[in-house]
N, C-alpha and C positions, 0 to 999 in steps of 0.2 A: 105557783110551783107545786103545791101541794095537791092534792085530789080529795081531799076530806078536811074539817078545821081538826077534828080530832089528831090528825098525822102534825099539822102544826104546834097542835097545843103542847102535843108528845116532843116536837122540836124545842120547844120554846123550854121544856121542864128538862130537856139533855142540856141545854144549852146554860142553864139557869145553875145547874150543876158540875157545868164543865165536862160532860160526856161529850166525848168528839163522837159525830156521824156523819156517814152518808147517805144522802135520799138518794133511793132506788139505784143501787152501781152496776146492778149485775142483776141479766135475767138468766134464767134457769130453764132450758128445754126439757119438758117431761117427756114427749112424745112426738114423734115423726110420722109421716104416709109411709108407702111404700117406695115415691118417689124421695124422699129425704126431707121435704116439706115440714116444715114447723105447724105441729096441729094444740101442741099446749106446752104451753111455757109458764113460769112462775117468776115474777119481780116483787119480791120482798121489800115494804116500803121503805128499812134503814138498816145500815151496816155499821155494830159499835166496832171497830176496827179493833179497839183494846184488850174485847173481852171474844172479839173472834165469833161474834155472832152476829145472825137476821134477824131482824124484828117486823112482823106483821101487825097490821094494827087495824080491826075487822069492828066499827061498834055499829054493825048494820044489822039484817034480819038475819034469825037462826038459819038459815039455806044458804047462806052466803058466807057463813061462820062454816057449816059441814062444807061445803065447797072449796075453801080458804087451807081446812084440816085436811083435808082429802090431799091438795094439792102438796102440802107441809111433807108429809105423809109420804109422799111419791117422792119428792126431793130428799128426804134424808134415804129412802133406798137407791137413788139413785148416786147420790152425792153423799157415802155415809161420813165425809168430813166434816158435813156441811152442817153449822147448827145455828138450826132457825128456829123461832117462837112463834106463838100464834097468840096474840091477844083479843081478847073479844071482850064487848064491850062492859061485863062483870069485872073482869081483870083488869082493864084498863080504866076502870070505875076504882077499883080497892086500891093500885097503885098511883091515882090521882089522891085520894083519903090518905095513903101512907105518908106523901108526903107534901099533909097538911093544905091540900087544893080539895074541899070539901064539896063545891060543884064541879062537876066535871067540865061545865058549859064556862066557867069561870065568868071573870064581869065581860063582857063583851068578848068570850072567848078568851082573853088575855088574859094568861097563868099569870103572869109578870105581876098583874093587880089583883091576884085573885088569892092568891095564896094567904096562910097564916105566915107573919113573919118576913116577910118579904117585902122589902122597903120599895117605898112607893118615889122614890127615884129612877125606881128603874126601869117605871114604867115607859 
């Protein structure tokens, strides 16, 4: 379901916290041809429904981070309601540390085992 473990792992630490989401609900057309054509669009990997915002979640190469922002970037002038994040993979590093998931890669990917404090039931 996922396209990255990182998108997962991000699910697993919403989920672990009782954050409701949704992967990928809604794309975003940035730009059309002349014929009406969809030439760039934008699907943000989760929607917290609660707090009324997109979350992107980028821990790839710096090009693909500027590409990701670019895109962010063009969606909130297009859609100025619309509020989206851009995480990349520093931020989505210190927000794994904040709460107490000291590798990002966790034990086999799996926050559930990975975490401080986090009972190993629930694995």
């Amino acid at each position: 379901m996922f396209a990255h473990d990182s998108e997962r792992q991000f699910a697993d630490l919403l989920d672990f916290y009782g954050v409701e989401w949704l992967y990928e609900p809604e794309t975003f057309v940035l730009s059309r041809n002349h014929n009406g054509e969809v030439t760039e669009a934008f699907t943000p990997d989760f929607y917290l429904p609660k707090f009324d915002r997109y979350v992107e979640i980028t821990t790839t190469h710096q090009k693909y981070i500027s590409r990701k922002n670019g895109k962010a970037r063009r969606l909130r002038e297009l859609y100025p309601g619309i509020d989206v994040v851009v995480l990349c993979r520093r931020d989505y590093r210190n927000l794994l540390n904040k709460y107490g998931f000291d590798d990002a890669s966790g034990v086999g990917g799996d926050l559930t085992r990975a975490g401080v404090g986090i009972p190993a039931s629930s694995a």
